[in-house]
DRENPA-3360 file (N, C-alpha, C; in nm, 2 decimals, always signed):
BEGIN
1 = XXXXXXXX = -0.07/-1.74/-1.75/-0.13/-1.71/-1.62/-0.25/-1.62/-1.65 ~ -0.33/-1.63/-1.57/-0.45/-1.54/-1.63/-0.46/-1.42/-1.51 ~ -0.50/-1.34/-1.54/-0.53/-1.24/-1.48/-0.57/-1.22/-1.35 ~ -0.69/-1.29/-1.35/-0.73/-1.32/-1.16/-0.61/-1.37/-1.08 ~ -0.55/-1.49/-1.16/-0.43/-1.55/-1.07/-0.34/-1.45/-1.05 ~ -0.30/-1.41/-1.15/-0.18/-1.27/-1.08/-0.22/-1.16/-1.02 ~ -0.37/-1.10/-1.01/-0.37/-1.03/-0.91/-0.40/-1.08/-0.76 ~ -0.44/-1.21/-0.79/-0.41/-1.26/-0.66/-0.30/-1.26/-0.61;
9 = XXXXXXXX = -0.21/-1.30/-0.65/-0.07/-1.35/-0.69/+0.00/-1.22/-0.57 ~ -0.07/-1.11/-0.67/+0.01/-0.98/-0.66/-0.05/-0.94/-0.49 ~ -0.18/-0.97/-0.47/-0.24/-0.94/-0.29/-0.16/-1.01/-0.26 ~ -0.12/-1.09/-0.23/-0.09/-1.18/-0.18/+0.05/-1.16/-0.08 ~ +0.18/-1.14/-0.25/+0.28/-1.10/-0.23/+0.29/-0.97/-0.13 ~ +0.22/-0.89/-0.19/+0.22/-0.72/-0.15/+0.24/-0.78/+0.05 ~ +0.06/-0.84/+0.06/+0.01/-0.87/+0.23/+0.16/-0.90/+0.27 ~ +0.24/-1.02/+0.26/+0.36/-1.07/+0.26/+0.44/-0.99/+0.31;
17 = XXXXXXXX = +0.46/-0.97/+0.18/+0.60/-0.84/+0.21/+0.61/-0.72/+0.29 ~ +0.48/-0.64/+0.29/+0.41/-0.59/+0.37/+0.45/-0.62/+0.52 ~ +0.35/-0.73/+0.56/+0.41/-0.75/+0.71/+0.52/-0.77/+0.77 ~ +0.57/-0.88/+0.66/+0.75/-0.91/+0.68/+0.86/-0.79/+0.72 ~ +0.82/-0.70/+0.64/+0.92/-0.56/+0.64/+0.90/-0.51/+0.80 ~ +0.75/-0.47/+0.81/+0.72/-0.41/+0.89/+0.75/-0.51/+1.06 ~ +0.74/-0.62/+1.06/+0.81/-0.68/+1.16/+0.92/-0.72/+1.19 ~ +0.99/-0.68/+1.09/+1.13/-0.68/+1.08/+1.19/-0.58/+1.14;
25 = XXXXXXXX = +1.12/-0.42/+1.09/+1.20/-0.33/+1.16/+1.11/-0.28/+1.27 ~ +1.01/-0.35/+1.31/+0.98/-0.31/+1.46/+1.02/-0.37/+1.56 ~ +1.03/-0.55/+1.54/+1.06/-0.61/+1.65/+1.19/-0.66/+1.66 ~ +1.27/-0.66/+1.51/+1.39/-0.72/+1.52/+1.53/-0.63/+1.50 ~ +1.50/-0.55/+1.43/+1.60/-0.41/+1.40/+1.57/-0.36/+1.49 ~ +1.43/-0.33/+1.56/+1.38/-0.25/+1.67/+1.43/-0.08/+1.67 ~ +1.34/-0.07/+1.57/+1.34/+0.06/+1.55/+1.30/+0.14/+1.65 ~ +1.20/+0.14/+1.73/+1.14/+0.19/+1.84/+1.28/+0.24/+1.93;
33 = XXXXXXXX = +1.37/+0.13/+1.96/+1.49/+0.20/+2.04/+1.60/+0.23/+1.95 ~ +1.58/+0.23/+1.85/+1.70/+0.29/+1.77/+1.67/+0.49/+1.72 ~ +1.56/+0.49/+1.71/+1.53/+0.64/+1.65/+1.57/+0.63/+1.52 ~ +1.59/+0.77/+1.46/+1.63/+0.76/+1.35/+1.75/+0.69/+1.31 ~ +1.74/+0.61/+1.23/+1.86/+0.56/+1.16/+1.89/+0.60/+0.98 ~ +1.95/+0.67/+1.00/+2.03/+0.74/+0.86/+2.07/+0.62/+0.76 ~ +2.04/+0.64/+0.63/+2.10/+0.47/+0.54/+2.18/+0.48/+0.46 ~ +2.13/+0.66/+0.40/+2.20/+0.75/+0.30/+2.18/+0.86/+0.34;
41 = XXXXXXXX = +2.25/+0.93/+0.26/+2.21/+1.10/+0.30/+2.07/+1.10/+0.23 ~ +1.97/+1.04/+0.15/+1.85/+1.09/+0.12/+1.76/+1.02/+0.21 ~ +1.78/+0.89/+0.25/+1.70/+0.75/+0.34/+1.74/+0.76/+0.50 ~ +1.61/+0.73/+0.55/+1.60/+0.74/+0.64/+1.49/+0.65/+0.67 ~ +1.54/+0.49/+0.83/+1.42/+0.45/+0.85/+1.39/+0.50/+1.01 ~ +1.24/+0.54/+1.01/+1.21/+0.59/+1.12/+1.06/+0.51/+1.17 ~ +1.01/+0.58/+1.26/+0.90/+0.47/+1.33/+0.84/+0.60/+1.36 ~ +0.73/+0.55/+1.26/+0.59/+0.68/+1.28/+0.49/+0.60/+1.27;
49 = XXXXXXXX = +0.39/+0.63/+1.37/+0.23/+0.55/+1.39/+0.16/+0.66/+1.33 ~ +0.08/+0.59/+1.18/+0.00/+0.70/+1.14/-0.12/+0.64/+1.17 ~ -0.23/+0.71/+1.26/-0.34/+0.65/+1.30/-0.48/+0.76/+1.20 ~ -0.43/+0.79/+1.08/-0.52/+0.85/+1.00/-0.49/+0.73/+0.88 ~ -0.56/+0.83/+0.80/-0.55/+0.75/+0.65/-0.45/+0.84/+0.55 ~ -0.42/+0.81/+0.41/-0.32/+0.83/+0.35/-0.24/+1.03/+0.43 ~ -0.12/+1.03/+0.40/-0.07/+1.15/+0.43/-0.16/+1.18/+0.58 ~ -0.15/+1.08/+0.67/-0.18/+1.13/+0.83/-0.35/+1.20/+0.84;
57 = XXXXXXXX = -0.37/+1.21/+0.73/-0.51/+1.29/+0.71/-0.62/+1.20/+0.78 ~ -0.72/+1.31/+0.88/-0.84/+1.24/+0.95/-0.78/+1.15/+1.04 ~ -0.70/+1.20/+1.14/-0.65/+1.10/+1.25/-0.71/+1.05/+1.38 ~ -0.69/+0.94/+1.42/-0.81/+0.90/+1.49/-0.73/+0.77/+1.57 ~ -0.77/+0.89/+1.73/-0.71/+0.88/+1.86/-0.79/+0.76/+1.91 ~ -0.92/+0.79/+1.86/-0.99/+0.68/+1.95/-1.04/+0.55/+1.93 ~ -1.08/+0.40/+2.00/-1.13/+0.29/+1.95/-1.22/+0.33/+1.80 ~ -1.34/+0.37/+1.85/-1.42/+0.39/+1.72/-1.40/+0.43/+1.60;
65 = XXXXXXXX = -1.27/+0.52/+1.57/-1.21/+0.56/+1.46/-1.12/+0.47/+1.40 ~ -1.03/+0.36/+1.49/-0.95/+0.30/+1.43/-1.02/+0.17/+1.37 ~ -1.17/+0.14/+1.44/-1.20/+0.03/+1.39/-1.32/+0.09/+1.24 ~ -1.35/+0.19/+1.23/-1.40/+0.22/+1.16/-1.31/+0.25/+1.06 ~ -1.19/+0.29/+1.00/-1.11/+0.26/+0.95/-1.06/+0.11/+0.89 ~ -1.07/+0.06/+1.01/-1.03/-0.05/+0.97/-1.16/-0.15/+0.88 ~ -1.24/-0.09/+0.93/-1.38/-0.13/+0.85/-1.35/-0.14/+0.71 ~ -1.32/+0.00/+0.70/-1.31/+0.07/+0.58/-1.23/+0.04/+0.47;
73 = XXXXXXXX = -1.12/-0.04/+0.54/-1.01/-0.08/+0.43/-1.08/-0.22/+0.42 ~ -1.15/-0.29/+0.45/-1.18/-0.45/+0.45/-1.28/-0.43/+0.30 ~ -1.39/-0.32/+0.39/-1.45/-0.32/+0.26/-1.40/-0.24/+0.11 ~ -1.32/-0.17/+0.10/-1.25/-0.10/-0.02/-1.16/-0.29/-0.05 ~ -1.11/-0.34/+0.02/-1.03/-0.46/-0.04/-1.10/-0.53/-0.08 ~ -1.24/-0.55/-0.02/-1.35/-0.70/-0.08/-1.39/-0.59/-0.22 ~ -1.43/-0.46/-0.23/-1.49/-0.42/-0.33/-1.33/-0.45/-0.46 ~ -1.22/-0.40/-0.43/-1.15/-0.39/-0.54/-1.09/-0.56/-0.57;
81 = XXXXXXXX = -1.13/-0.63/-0.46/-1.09/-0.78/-0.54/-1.18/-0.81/-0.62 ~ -1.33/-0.78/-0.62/-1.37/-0.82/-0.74/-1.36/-0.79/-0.80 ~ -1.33/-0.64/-0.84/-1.29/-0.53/-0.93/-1.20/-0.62/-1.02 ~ -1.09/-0.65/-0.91/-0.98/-0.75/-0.97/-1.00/-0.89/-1.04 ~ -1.11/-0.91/-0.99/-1.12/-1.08/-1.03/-1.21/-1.07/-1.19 ~ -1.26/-0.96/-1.20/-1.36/-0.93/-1.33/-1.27/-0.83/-1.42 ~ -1.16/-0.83/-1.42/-1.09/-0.70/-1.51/-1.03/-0.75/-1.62 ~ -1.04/-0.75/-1.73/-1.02/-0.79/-1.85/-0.84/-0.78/-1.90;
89 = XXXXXXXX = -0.77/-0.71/-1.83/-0.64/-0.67/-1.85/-0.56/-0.77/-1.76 ~ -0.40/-0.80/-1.80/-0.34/-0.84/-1.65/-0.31/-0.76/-1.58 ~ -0.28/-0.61/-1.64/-0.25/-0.48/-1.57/-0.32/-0.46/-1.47 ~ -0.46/-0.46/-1.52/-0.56/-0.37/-1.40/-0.59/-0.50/-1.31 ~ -0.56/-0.62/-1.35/-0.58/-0.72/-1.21/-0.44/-0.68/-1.15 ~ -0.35/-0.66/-1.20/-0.21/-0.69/-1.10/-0.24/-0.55/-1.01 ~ -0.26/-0.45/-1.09/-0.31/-0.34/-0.98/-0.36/-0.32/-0.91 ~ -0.49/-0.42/-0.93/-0.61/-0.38/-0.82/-0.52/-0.52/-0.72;
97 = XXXXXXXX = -0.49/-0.60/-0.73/-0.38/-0.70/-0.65/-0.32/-0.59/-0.57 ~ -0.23/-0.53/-0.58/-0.14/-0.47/-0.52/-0.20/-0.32/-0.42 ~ -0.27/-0.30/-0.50/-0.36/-0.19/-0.39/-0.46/-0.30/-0.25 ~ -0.53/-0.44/-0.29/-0.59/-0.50/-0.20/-0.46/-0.53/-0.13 ~ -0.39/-0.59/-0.16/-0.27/-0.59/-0.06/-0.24/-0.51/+0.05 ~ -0.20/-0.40/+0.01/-0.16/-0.26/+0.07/-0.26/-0.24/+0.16 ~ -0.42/-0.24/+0.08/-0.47/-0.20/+0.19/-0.50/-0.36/+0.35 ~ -0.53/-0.41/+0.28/-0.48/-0.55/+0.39/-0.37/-0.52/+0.48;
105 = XXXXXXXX = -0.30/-0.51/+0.44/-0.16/-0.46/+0.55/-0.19/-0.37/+0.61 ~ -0.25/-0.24/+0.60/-0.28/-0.17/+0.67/-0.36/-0.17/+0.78 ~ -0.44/-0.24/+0.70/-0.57/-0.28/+0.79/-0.54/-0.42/+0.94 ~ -0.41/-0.45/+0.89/-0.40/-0.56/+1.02/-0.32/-0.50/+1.08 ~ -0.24/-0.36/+1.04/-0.15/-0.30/+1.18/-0.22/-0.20/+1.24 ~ -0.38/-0.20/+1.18/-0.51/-0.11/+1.25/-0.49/-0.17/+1.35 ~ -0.58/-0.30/+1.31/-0.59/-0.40/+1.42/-0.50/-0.47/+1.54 ~ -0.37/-0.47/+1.47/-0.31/-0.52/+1.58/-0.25/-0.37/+1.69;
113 = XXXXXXXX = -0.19/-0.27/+1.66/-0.14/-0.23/+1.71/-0.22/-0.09/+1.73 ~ -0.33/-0.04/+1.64/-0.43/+0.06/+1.64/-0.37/+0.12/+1.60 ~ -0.29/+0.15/+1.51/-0.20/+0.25/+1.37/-0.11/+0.15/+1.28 ~ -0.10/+0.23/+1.17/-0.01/+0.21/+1.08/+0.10/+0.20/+1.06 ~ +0.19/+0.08/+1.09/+0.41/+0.17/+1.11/+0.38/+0.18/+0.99 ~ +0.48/+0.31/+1.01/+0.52/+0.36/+0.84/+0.72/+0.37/+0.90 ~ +0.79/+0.33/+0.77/+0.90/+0.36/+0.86/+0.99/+0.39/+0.74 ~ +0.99/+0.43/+0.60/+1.04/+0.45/+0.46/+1.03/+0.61/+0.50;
121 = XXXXXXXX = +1.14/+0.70/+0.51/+1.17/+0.83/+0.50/+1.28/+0.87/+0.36 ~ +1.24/+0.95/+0.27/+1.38/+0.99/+0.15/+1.31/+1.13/+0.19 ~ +1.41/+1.21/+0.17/+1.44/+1.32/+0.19/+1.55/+1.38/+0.06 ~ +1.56/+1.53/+0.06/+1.65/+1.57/-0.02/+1.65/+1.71/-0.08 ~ +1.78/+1.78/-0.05/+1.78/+1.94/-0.08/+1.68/+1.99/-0.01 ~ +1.61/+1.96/+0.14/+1.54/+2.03/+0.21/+1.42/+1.97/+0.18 ~ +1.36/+1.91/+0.09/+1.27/+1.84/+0.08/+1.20/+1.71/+0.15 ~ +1.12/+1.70/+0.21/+1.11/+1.53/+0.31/+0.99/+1.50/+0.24;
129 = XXXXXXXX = +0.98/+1.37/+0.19/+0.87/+1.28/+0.17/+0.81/+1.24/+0.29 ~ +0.66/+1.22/+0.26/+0.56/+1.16/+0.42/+0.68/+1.03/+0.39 ~ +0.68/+0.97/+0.54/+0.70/+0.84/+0.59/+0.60/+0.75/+0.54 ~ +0.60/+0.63/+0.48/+0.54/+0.50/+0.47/+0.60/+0.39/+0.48 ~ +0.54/+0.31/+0.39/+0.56/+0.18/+0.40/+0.54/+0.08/+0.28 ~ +0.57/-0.03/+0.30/+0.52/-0.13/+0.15/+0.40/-0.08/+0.10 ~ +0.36/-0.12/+0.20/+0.18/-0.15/+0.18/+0.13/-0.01/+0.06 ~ +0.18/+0.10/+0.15/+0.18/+0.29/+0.07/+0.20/+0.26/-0.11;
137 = XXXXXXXX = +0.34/+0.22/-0.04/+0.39/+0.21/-0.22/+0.35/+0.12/-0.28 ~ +0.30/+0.01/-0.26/+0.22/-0.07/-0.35/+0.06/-0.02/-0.38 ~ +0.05/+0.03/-0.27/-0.11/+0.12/-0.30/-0.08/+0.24/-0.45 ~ +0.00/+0.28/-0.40/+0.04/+0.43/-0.51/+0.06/+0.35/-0.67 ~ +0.18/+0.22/-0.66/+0.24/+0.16/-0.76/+0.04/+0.12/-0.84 ~ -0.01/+0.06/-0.75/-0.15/-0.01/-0.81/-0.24/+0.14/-0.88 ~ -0.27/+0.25/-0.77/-0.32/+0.30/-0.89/-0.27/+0.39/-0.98 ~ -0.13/+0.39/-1.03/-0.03/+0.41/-1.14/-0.07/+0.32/-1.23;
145 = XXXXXXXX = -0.06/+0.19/-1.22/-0.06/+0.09/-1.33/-0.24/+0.10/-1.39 ~ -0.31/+0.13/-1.28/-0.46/+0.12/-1.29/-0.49/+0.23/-1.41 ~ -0.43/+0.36/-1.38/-0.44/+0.49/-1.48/-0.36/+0.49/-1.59 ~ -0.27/+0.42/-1.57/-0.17/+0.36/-1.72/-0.28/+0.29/-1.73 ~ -0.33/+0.21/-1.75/-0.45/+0.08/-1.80/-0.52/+0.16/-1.85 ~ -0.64/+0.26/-1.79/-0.73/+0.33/-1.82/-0.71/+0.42/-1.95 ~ -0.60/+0.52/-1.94/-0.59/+0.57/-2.03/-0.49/+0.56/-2.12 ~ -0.40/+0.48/-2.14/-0.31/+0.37/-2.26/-0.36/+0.31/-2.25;
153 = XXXXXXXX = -0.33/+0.19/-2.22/-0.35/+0.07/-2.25/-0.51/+0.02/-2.29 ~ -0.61/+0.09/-2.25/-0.72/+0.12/-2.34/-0.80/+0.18/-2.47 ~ -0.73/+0.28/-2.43/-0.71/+0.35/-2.54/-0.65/+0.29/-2.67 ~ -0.52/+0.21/-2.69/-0.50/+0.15/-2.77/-0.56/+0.03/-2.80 ~ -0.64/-0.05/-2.71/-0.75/-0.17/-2.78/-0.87/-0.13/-2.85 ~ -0.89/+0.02/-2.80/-0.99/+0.08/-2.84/-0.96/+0.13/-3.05 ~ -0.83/+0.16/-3.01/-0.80/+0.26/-3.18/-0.78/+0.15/-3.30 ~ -0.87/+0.14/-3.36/-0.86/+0.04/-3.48/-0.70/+0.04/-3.55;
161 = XXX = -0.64/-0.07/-3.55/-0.53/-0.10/-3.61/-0.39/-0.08/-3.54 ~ -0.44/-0.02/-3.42/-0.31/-0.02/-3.27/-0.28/-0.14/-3.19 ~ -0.35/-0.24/-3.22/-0.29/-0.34/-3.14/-0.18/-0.44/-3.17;
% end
């Protein structure tokens, strides 16, 4: 498989799964009238509209903000698919896949509903992680794999006799 195809492969899945989840527990689990629901003592799924961008940051109450956002992720996804489609690794295509994904997802619960569900809560010893979602952790997973790329996995095609 070549590299473009799997980070296609990889948007693709991410958009998928992405909405799947997130319709699942808004309209069918119906999280909205359930409130918190406890899974474990660290998990928790809950229903938070984040109408900013990553960690709630720059939130934005009104049309103009959410479509400007939503602008924003269209264009970051068209720039990182080519990113994707020209990357010499399967790593840094499957990554930049999985970040266009994420942001795709995000970008259609802009649009449909003018925020983001985020509804993944772990918590622990007093500690709470922000609430998200697929789309989050595939964003985070892509640029992990992207900075493993960058600095391994370059690094070693680079070092004469490392490969």
């Amino acid at each position: 498989m070549t590299p473009q195809r799997a980070g296609v492969i990889a948007a693709l899945a991410t958009l998928v799964v992405d909405q799947a989840t997130k319709l699942w527990v808004y309209h069918i689990f119906d999280i909205a009238a359930r409130g918190v629901v406890e899974v474990t003592p660290f998990f928790n799924i809950v229903l938070v509209w984040n109408r900013g961008v990553s960690y709630g940051l720059f939130q934005q109450d009104g049309a103009l903000g959410r479509w400007l956002l939503v602008g924003l992720s269209v264009i970051a996804a068209i720039v990182l698919a080519v990113w994707a489609w020209r990357a010499r690794t399967l790593l840094a295509s499957v990554s930049l896949g999985l970040i266009v994904g994420g942001a795709a997802g995000n970008a259609v619960d802009r649009s449909i509903y003018g925020a983001v569900l985020d509804f993944l809560h772990f918590h622990a010893a007093g500690f709470s992680w922000y609430v998200f979602n697929v789309a989050d952790a595939a964003i985070v997973a892509g640029v992990a794999g992207l900075l493993y790329d960058s600095f391994v996995v370059e690094r070693r095609q680079d070092t004469p006799g490392e490969n």
